[in-house]
N, C-alpha and C positions, 0 to 999 in steps of 0.2 A: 703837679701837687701830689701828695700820699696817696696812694691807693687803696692804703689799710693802716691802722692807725695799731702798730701791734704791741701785745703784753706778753709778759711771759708764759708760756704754757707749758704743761707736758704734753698732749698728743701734735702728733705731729702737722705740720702745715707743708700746702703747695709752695714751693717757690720755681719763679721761671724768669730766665735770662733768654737773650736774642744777641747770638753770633752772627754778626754780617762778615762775609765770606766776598773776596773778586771773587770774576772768573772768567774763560775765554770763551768771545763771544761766540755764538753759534749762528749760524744762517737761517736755521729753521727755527727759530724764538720770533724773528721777524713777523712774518704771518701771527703766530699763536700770541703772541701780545695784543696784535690788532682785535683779531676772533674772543680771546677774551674779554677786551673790552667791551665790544660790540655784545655779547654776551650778557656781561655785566647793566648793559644798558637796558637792553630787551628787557630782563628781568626788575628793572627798576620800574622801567613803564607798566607793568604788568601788576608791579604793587602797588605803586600811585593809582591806578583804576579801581584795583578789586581791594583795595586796603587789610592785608592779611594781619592777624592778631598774633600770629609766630612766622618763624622763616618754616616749619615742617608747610605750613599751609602755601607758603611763596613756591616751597619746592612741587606741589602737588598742582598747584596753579601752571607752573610754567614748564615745567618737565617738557612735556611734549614739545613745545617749542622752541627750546633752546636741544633738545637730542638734534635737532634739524640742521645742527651745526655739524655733526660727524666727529666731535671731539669725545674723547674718553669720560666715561657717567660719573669720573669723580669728581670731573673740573664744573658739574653739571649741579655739583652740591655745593661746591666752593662759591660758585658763581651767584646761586640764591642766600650765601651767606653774608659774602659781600652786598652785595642788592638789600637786604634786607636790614643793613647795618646802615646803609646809606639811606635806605628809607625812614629808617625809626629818627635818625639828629635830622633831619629835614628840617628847616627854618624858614624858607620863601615860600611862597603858594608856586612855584615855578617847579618845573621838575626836573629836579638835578639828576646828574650824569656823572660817569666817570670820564676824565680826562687823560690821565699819566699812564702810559703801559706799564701793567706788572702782569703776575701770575702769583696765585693764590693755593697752595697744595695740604692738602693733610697727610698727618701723618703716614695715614695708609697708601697714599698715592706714590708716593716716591718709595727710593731704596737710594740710600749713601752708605758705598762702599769706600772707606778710606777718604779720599777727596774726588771721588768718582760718583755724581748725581747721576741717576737715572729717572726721567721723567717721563708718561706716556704723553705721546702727540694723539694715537686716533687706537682703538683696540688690535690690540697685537702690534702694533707700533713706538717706539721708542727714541730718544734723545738722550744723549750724556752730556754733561760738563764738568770740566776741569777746573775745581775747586783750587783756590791758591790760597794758602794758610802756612800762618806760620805757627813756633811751639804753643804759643799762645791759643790758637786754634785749635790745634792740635791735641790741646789737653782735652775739652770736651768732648770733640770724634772718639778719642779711645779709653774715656771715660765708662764705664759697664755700669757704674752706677746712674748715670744719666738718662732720661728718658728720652727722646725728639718726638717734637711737636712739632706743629704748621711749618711749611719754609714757603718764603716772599720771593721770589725771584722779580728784579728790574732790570733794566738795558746793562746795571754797572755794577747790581750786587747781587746777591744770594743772601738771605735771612733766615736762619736754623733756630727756632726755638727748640731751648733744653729745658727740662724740670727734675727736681728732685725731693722727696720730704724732708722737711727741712723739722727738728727739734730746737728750741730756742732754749739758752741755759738759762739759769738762775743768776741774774747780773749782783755783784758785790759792790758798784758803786756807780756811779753817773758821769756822761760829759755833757753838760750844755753847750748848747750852738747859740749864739745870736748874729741874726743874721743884718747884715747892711746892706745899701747900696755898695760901698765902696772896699768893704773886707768881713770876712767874718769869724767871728774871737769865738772860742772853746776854753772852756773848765772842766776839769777831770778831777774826779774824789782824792785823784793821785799826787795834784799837786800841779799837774800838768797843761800849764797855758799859754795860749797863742794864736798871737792875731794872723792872718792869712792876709796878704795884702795884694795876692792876683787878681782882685775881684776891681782893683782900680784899673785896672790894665784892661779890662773889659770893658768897664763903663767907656775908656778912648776908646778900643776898637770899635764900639757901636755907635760913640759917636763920629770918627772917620767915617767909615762907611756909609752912615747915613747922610752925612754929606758926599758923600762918591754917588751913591745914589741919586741924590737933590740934581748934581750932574750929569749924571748918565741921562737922566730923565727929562734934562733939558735939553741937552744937544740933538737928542732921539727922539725929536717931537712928533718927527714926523716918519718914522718909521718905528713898528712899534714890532716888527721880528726882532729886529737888531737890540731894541730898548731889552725886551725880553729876555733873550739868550746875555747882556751883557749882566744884566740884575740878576739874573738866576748864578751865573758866573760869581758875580761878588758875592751874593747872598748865602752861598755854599762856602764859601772865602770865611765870611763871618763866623758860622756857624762852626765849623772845623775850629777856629782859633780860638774860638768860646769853648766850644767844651771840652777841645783838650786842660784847657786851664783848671774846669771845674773838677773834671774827672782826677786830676792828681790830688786836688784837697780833698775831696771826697774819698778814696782811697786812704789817704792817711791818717783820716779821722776813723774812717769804719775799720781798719786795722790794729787799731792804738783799743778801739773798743775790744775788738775779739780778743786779742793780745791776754787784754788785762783785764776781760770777764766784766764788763761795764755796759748800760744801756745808752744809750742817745734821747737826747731830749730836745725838741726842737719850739718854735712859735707857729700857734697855726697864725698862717698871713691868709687864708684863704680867701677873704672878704676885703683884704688890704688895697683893689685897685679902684673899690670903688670908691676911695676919698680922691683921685685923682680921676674924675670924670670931669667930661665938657662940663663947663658953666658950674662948676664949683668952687671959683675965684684963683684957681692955680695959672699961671703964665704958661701958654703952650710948650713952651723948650723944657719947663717943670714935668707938665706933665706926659711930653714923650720919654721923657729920660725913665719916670718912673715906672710908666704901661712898658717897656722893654728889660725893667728888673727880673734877674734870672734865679731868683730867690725857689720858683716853680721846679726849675731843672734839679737845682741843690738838691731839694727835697728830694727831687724823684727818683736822683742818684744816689741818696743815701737810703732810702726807700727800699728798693730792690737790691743792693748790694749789701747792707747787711741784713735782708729777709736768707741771702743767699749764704751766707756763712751763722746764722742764725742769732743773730744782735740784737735781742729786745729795742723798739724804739716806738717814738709816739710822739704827738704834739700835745703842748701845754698853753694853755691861756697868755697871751704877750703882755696882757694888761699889769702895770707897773713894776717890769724887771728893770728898767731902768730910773726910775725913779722912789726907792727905797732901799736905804742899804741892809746889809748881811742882820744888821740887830735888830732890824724892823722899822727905823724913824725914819723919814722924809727927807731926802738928799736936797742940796740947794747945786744947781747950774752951775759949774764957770766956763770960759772960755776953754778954746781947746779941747772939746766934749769932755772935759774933770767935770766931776761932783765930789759935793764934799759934805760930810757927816758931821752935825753939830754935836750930837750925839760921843760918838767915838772919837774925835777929832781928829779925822781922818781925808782923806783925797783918794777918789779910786777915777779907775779911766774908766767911763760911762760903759764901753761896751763891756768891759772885762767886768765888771757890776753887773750888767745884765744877763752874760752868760752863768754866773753864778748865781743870779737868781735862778735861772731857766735850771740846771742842775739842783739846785735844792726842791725843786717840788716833789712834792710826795708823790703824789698820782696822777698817772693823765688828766686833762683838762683840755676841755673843747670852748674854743669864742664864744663866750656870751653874747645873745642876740640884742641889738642896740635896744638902751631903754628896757633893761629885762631889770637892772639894778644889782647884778652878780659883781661881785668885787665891793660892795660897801659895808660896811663896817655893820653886822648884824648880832653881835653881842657887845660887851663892853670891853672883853677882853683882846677884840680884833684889833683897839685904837687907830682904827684909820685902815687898817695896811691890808691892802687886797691879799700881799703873798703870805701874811699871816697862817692862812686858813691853809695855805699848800705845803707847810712843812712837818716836817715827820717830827709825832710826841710832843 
């Protein structure tokens, strides 16, 4: 989901990206994965007992005990930051752990020169790895105005956050997004519309998969290494094929913005999975289909990539972009998702409607809390129409 619901400003804001980088593996990562982990753990247990009210207090807590590892006192801060992250989302009364080897560094701890990481193992001790990147990469490393932040190192990748202050312009016109299961339609001030129809191609691949899944997991009943390494295997399969897909649309909407000086306008769905919960009369195949909508990712990709080139954008209230047209009367159904305007005597295609509503609001807007009564008709001159109140004069 959004992370920041942003408006135009003049002072400037943070934005940050995360470059994942290969690289060639090292021998000595092996041990220091483990050790961190183990680290990480130590330090978990140590908050679940004394329950710290900040990570300074976790750091002051376990210091001593985790120095007793003989690793460098930065990994010593990184280790109670993590720890401390894991402790605060805790949800069981059980006390969770880290299980995935990584490595967690700040800024201060490393040094990249070029594609040449430099990492300590133990003081006055040292590790390099060979960065592989390409131009794409490339731009960032020798970027001078970039700042680097944290890097993630795991068995397969390298993770480089960068930041920069970011100034957001003064936008000249709008594109609405409406988003679907199966595609998602854009309206631009400029005239400019179009449905994206990758997003059907997803909905298959997630449901192949999940039936590949359904498989794996039956033949591998009885062994549950193999079940595991084969789903991790697929599940990384998925994942790749999904978001390269999204990441192209995504891209060409947040470029069409910057291009042409224009903000984004999206639906908040934040609330949207809980009409698809157990035992709310939906048919289970309904509603797995719907708890695996990637409408989340959309978001988060157009989120931070136009925070990143400085693209006003924000969500708007979802309630009735689809079912009122452009002049404000009540559309009637037809087949084929058309609506048709009695009013205007018109036929529009239902999504291409609702992204032009989602483009015409005036101002941000946040979901009304159920039963709050927000969208009803509260003068006389609203006649009915929720998106009344959202347009501009």
């Amino acid at each position: 989901m959004l992370s920041t619901l942003t408006e135009p400003c003049k002072s400037a804001v943070k934005a940050t990206k995360s470059i994942t980088f290969s690289y060639s593996a090292n021998e000595e990562l092996s041990s220091l994965f483990e050790e961190f982990r183990l680290m990480c753990n130590d330090a978990i247990r140590i908050a679940v007992k004394e329950k710290p009210r900040t990570r300074l207090k976790l750091i002051e807590l376990a210091y001593e005990r985790l120095k007793g590892y003989g690793l460098h006192t930065h990994y010593l801060l990184s280790v109670c930051e993590v720890a401390f992250s894991v402790f605060k989302n805790k949800r069981r009364k059980s006390i969770p752990y880290v299980r995935k080897p990584f490595i967690k560094l700040d800024n201060q701890t490393y040094r990249l020169n070029h594609l040449l990481l430099r990492i300590p193992l133990s003081p006055g001790h040292f590790t390099f790895l060979t960065l592989i990147g390409s131009k794409h990469h490339m731009s960032y490393i020798d970027d001078p105005a970039l700042k680097r932040g944290s890097v993630i190192i795991t068995p397969r990748s390298v993770v480089i956050t960068f930041s920069k202050e970011v100034v957001f312009f003064a936008p000249t016109g709008s594109i609405g997004m409406d988003i679907n299961e199966k595609n998602v339609t854009v309206s631009a001030s400029d005239g400019w519309s179009h449905r994206f129809e990758e997003f059907a191609e997803i909905v298959d691949i997630k449901e192949r998969y999940r039936c590949l899944r359904a498989t794996v997991s039956q033949l591998t009943r009885g062994d549950r290494r193999t079940a595991k390494g084969l789903l991790q295997k697929f599940g990384e399969r998925e994942k790749d094929r999904t978001q390269s897909r999204i990441h192209r649309v995504t891209k060409e909407i947040v470029d069409h913005a910057r291009t042409h000086k224009f903000d984004i306008k999206m639906e908040n769905l934040k609330d949207i999975r809980k009409l698809y919960r157990k035992g709310n009369g939906q048919r289970t195949s309904l509603r797995g289909r719907m708890n695996t909508w990637v409408f989340g990712e959309i978001q988060r990709q157009i989120d931070y990539k136009a925070k990143w080139v400085g693209v006003p954008h924000w969500c708007v209230n979802p309630r009735g972009t689809s079912s009122y047209c452009l002049c404000g009367s009540h559309v009637v159904r037809l087949a084929d998702r058309k609506v048709y305007c009695p009013k205007c005597d018109d036929t529009w295609d239902r999504d291409e409607l609702a992204s032009k509503n989602i483009m015409a609001c005036a101002v941000p807007q946040v979901r009304p809390p159920r039963g709050s009564g927000d969208g009803e008709p509260r003068t006389p001159e609203d006649s009915g129409n929720p998106l009344s109140r959202w347009r501009e004069g």
